[in-house]
N, C-alpha and C positions, 0 to 999 in steps of 0.2 A: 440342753435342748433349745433349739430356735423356735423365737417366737415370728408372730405374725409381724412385729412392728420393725424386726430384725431385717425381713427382707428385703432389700431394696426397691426403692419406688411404690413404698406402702406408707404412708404417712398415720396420724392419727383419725382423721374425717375415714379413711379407707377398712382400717384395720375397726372400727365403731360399728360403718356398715355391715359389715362382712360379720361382724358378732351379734346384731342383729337378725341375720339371716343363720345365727347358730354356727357360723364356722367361726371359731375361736382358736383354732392350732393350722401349723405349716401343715401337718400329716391331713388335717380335715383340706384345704385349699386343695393340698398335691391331690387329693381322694376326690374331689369334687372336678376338679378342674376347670381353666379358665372360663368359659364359657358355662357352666353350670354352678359355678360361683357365682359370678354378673347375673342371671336370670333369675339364681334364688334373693340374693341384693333388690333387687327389682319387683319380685314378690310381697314382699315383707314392705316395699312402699318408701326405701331409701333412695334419694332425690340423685340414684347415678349414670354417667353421663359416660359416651362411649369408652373415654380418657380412662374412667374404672376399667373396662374390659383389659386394656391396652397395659393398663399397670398390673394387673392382676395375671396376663400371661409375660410382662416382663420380669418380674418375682420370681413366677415359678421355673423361667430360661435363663436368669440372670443377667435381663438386656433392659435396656431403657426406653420407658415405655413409648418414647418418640420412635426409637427403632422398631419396637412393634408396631408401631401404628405405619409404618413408611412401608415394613415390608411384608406384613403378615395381616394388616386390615382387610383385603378380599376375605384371603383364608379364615379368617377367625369371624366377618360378616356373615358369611354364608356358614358358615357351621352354629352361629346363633339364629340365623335365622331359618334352620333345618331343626335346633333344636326347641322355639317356641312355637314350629309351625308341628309338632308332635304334641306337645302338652308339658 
């Protein structure tokens, strides 16, 4: 089974956050997904920074989280901030 620290562009500070917010397995991340990862992270009072977001949807595409940030920041912008303007 793969773990969380297996995924690329998940270090250890990443995969500690993300176990703080209770997601501890690749199945909880894939189930949560990028974007409601990063917000429950940020619930729970872990000091992360957009570069979290960016790496946590490069894991789950297997791209590097520079590449997300170059091509998928609007996208993934505006769907965090449609999903904390919800609750």
């Amino acid at each position: 089974m793969m773990r969380l620290q297996d995924l690329a562009g998940l270090g250890p500070k990443s995969v500690d956050m993300l176990a703080c917010a209770g997601i501890t397995t690749v199945e909880h991340l894939r189930a949560a997904g990028s974007v409601q990862a990063f917000i429950a992270v940020k619930r729970v009072g872990q000091p992360a920074s957009l570069n979290l977001l960016w790496a946590l949807e490069g894991a789950l595409t297997g791209r590097h989280w520079k590449d997300v940030a170059k091509v998928d920041r609007a996208r993934l912008l505006i769907a965090l901030d449609q999903a904390e303007s919800i609750g």
